[in-house]
C-alpha positions as CSV (number, residue, x, y, z in Angstrom):
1,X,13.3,11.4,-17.5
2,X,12.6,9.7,-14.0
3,X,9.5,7.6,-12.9
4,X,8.3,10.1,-10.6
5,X,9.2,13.8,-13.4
6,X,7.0,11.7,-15.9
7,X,4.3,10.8,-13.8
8,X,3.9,14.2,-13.1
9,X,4.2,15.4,-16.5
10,X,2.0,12.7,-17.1
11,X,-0.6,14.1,-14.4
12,X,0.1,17.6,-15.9
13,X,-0.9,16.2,-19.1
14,X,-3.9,14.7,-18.0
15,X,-5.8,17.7,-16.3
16,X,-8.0,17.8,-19.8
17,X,-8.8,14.0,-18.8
18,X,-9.8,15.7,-15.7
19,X,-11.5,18.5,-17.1
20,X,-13.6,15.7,-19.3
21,X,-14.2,13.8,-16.0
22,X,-15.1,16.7,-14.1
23,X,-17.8,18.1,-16.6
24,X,-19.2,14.3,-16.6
25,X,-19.0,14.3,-13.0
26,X,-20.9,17.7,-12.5
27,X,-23.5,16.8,-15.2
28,X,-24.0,13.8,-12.5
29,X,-24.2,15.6,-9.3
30,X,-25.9,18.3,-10.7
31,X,-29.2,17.8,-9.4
32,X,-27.5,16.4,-6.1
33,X,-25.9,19.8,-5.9
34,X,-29.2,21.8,-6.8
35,X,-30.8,20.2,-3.9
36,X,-28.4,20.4,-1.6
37,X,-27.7,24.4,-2.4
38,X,-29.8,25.6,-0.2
39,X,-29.3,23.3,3.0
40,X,-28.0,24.5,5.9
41,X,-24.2,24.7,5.6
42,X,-22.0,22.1,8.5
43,X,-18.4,23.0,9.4
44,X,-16.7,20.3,9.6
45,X,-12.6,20.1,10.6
46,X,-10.6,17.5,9.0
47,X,-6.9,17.1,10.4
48,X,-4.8,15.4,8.5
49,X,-4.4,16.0,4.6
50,X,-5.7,12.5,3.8
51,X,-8.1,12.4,6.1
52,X,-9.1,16.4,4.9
53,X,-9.4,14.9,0.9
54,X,-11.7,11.8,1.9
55,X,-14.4,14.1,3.5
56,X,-14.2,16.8,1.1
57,X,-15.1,13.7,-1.5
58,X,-18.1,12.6,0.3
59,X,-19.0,16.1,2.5
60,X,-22.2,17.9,0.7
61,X,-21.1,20.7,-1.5
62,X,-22.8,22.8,1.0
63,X,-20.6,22.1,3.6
64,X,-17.3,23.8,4.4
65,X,-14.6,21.5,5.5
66,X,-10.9,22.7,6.6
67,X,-7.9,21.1,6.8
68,X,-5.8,21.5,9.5
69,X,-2.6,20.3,8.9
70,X,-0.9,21.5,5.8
71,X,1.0,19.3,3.4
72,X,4.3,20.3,4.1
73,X,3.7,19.8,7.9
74,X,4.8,16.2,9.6
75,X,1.6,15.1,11.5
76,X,3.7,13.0,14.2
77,X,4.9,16.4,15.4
78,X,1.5,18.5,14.7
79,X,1.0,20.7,17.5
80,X,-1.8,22.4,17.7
81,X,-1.8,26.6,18.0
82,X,-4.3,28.3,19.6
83,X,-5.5,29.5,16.4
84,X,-6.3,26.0,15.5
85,X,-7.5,24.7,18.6
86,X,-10.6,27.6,17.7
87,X,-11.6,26.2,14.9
88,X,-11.4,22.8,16.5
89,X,-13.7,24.1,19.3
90,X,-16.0,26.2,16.9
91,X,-16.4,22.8,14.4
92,X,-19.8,20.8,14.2
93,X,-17.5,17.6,13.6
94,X,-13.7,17.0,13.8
95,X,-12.2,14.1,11.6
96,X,-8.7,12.4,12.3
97,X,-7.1,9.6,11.9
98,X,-6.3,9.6,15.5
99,X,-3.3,9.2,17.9
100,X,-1.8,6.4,16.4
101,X,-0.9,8.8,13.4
102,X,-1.3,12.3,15.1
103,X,-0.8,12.4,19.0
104,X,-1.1,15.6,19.2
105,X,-5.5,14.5,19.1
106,X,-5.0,12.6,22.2
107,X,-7.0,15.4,24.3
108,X,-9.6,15.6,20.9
109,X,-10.4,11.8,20.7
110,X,-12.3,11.4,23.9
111,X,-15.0,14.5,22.7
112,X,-18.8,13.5,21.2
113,X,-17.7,15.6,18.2
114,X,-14.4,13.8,17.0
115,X,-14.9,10.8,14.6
116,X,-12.1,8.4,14.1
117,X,-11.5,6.5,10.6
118,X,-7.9,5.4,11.0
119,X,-6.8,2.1,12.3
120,X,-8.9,2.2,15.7
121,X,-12.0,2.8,13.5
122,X,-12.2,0.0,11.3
123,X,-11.8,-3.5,10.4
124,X,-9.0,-4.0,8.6
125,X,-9.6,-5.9,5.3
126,X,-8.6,-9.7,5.6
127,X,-8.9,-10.2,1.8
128,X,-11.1,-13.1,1.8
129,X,-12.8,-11.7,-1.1
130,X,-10.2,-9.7,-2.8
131,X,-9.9,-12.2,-5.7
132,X,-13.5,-11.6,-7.0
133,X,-13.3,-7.9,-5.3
134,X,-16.7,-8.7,-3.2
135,X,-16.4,-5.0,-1.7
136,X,-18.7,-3.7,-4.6
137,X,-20.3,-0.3,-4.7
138,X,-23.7,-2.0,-4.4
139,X,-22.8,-3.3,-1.2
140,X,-23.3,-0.2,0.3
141,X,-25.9,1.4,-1.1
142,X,-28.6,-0.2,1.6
143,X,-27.0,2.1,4.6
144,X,-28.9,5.4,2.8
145,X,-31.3,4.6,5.6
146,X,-29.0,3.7,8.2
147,X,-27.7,5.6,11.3
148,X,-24.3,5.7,11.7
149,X,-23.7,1.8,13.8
150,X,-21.0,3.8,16.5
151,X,-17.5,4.5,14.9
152,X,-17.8,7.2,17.9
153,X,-14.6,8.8,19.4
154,X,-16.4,7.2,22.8
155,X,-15.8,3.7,21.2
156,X,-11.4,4.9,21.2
157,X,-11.0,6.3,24.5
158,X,-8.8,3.3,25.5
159,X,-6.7,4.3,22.7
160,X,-4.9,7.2,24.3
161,X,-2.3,4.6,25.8
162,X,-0.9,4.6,22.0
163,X,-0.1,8.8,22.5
164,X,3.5,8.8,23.9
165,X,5.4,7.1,21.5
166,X,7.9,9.8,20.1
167,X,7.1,11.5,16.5
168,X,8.9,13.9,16.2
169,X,9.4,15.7,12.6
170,X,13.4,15.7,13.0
171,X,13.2,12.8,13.5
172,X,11.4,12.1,10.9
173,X,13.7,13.8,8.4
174,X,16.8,11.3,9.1
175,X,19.4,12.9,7.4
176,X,22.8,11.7,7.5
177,X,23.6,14.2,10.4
178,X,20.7,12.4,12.8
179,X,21.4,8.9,14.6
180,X,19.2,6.4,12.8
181,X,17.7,4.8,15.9
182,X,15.6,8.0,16.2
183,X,14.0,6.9,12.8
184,X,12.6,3.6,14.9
185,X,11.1,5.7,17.8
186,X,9.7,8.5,15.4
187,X,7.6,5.3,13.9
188,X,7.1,3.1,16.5
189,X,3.2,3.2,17.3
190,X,3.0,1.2,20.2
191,X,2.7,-2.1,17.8
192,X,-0.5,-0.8,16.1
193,X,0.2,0.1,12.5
194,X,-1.8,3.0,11.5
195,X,-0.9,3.0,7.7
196,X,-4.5,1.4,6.7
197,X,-5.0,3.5,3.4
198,X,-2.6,1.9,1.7
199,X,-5.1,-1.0,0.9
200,X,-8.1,0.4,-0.6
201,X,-10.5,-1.3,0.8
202,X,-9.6,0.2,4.1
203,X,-10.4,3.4,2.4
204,X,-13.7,2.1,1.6
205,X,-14.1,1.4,5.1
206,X,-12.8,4.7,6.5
207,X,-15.6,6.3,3.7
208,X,-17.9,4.8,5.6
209,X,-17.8,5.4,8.8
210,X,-17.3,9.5,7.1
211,X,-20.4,8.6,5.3
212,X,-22.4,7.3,8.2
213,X,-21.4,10.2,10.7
214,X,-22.0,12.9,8.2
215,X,-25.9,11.9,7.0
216,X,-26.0,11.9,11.0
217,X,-26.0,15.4,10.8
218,X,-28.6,15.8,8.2
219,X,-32.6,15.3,8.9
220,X,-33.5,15.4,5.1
221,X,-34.1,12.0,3.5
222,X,-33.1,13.2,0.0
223,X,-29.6,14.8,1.7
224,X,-29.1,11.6,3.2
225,X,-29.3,10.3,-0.1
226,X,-27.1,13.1,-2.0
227,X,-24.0,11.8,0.4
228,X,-24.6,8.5,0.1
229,X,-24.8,9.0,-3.9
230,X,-21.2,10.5,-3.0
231,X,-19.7,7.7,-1.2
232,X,-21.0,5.3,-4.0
233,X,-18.7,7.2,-6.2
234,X,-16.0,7.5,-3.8
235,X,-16.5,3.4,-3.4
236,X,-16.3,3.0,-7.1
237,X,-13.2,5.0,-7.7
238,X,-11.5,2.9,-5.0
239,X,-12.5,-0.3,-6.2
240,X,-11.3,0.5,-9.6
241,X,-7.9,1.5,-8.0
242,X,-8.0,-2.1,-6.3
243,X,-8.4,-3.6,-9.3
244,X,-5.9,-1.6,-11.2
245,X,-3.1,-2.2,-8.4
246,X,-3.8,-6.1,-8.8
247,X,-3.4,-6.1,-12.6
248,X,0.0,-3.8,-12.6
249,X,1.2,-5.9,-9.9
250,X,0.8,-9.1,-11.9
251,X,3.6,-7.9,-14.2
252,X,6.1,-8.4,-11.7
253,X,7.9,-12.1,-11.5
254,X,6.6,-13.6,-8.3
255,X,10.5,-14.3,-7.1
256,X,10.6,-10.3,-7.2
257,X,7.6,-9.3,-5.0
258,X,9.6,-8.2,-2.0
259,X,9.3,-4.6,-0.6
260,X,11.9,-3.6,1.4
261,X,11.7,0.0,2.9
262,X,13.1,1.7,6.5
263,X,10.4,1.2,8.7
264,X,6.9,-0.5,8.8
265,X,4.6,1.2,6.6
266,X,3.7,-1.1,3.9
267,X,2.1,-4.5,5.5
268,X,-1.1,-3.3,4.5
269,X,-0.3,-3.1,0.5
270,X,1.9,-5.9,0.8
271,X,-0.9,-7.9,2.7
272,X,-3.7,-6.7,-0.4
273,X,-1.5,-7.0,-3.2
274,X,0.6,-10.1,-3.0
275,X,4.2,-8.7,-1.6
276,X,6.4,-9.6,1.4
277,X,7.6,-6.5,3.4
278,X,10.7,-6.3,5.3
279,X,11.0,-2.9,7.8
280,X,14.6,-2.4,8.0
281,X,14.5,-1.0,11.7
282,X,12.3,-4.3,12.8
283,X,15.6,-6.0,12.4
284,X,17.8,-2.9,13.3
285,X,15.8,-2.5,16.7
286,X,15.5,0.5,18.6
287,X,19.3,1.8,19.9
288,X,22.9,1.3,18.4
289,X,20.7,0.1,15.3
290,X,24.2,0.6,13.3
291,X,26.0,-2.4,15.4
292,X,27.9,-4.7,13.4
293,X,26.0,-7.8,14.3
294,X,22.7,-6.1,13.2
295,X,23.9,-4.8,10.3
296,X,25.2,-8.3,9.3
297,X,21.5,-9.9,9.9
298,X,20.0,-7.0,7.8
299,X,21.7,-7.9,4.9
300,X,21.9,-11.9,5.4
301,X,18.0,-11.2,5.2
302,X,18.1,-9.2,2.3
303,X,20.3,-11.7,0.4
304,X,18.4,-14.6,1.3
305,X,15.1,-12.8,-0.1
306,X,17.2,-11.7,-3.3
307,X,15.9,-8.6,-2.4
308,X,16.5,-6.6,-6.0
309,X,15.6,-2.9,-4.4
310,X,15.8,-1.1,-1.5
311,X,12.6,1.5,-1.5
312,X,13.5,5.4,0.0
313,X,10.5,7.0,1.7
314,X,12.4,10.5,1.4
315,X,14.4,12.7,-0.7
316,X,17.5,12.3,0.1
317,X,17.9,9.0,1.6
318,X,18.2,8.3,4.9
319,X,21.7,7.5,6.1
320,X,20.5,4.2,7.1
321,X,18.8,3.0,3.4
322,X,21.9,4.6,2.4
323,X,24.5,3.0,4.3
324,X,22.6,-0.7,3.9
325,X,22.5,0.1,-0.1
326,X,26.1,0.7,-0.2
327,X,26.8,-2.3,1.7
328,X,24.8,-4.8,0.4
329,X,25.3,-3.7,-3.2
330,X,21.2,-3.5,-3.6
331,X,20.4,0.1,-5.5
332,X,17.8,2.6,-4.0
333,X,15.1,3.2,-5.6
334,X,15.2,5.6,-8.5
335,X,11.8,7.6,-6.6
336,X,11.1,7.2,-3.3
337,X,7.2,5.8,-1.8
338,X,5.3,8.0,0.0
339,X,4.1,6.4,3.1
340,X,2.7,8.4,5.6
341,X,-0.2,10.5,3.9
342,X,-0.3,12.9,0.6
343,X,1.9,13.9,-2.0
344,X,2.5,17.5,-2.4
345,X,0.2,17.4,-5.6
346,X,-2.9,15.2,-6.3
347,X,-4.9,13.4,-3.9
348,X,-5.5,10.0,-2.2
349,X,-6.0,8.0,-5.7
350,X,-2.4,9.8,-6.9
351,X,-0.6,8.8,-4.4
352,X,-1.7,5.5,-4.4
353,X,-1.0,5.3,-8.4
354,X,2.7,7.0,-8.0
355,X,3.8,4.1,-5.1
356,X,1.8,1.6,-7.3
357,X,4.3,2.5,-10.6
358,X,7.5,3.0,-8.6
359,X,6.8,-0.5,-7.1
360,X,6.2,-2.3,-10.2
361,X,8.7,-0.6,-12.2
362,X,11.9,-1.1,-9.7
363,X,10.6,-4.6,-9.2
364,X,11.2,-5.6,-12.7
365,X,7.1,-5.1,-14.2
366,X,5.3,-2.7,-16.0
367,X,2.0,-0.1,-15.7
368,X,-0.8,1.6,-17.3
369,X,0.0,5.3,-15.6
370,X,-3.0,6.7,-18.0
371,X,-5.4,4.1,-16.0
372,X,-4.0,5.3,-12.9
373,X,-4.4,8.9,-13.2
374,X,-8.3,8.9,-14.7
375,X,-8.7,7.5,-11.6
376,X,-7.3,10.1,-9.6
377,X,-9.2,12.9,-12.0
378,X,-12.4,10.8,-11.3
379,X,-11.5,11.2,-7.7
380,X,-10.6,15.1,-8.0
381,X,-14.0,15.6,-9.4
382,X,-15.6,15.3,-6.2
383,X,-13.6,18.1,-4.9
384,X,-14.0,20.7,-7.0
């Protein structure tokens, strides 16, 4: 059975874990949820799938939050209908990662009610700290108080220059019958990589600029308080993940801690977690990426790095992980990474878990899926 059918069976398997969880959870929030019954209900619009699942997790039970963009749906080529530009307009608040992942908010960004928490929103972890984990839950406990200190769509306006860069779901797709250099312009964002979640502790930081903007909205002291008592959990969850990662990671021999995938997604894991990443269209560059002479460099590279797998971020393979496989002798990965946002099934802690055990299984290490997937139930909890 593959990585990825028994990490779902195993997921499957563990809904009683999460039915466990979930009742310890709700005995919890209980009396966070009885005093929050009666406020006055926000509607809040979250766009993209990841960004819809962390503010459903921190959100007030009393509050209804919808989520724009579907699963299936390619956010690069989101455009939005005129059925969803109403409940854009109708929301109190509008969440998004912004136009570096979803261009198609570059006329949303610039309004008082959008708040940005992708890449333009935060500052990206530098890992100082990551050894002894100094992001602890307790650390953010002091901002119940706090207003929110200006993660405001007012602060990205001069962000919209990084709207026009191409993403287009077809191209997206890359199947063998589509020319490989559209894969480059479908991810190229204008030299800003907008694939923060991937580290944790940018999650923790995206929680809290949701956090911040949220208890905005909210006059009540002890409400305040009931979505900060949220975020501490969410902050929690994630820092166990962090920890988690750094400890299935550790199984893998050092020589083998290379990730090499199609295009730049994974600097931020890499960067947290102790890997090198190579982006297979960095070296390919943006037309005739197929050229002899850039195929050659491709797989001196890979050779040189005794690169021992080459990572798919779609089933089936792109023609260009394909044809770089076949030539290099290097196998694909038995499961592909999922790079740009959700899984189908599960939430931001299984998605994180899944890459985490395909990484450290095709690099030669081994994991603790059980581990993995209590986290994600913890996580689920807040959703239900």
């Amino acid at each position: 059975m593959s990585i990825f059918k028994r990490i779902f069976s195993s997921y499957i398997s563990h809904k009683k874990v999460s039915i466990r969880n979930s009742l310890i959870a709700s005995t919890a929030l209980f009396s966070i949820t009885t005093n929050v019954a009666l406020a006055e209900s926000k509607n809040y619009v979250a766009v993209e799938p990841l960004t819809c699942d962390i503010v459903k997790s921190i959100a007030l039970p009393s509050d209804e939050v919808t989520c724009l963009v579907d699963r299936k749906q390619d956010v690069h080529d989101f455009k939005i209908l005129p059925k969803q530009a109403r409940l854009l307009k109708k929301a109190d608040k509008v969440f998004t990662l912004g136009t570096e992942m979803t261009p198609a908010m570059r006329n949303w960004v610039k309004k008082n009610s959008t708040v940005v928490l992708g890449v333009s929103a935060i500052d990206i972890d530098d890992h100082s700290d990551h050894d002894d984990h100094g992001h602890s839950a307790n650390k953010h406990e002091n901002h119940d108080e706090h207003d929110d200190h200006g993660h405001s769509a007012k602060k990205h306006e001069t962000h919209d220059e990084h709207d026009d860069h191409g993403h287009s779901a077809k191209k997206h797709d890359d199947h063998d019958d589509h020319d490989d250099h559209d894969d480059h312009d479908h991810h190229d964002h204008g030299g800003v990589d907008p694939h923060v979640w991937h580290d944790p502790h940018n999650i923790i930081k995206m929680g809290e600029v949701v956090s911040k903007s949220l208890k905005k909205d909210v006059s009540e002291r002890k409400l305040r308080k009931a979505i900060s008592k949220r975020f501490k959990t969410v902050d929690k969850t994630l820092e166990d993940l962090d920890k988690w990662i750094v400890k299935q990671v550790s199984t893998i021999p050092s020589s083998n801690r290379v990730i090499v995938s199609r295009h730049k997604a994974m600097d931020y894991y890499g960067n947290a977690f102790g890997f090198e990443t190579i982006s297979l269209l960095d070296f390919l560059g943006h037309s005739s990426s197929l050229r002899p002479q850039n195929i050659s460099k491709v797989l001196n590279k890979l050779k040189e790095k005794n690169v021992k797998v080459i990572f798919k971020e779609q089933e089936p393979a792109s023609k260009l992980v394909k044809t770089l496989s076949k030539q290099s002798s290097i196998p694909l990965s038995s499961n592909q990474i999922f790079v740009d946002g959700l899984m189908m099934e599960g939430n931001t802690i299984t998605v994180s878990v899944h890459n985490t055990c395909t990484i450290v299984n095709e690099l030669g290490g081994s994991f603790d899926e059980t581990t993995g997937f209590d986290l994600a139930s913890n996580w689920g909890s807040l959703n239900k």
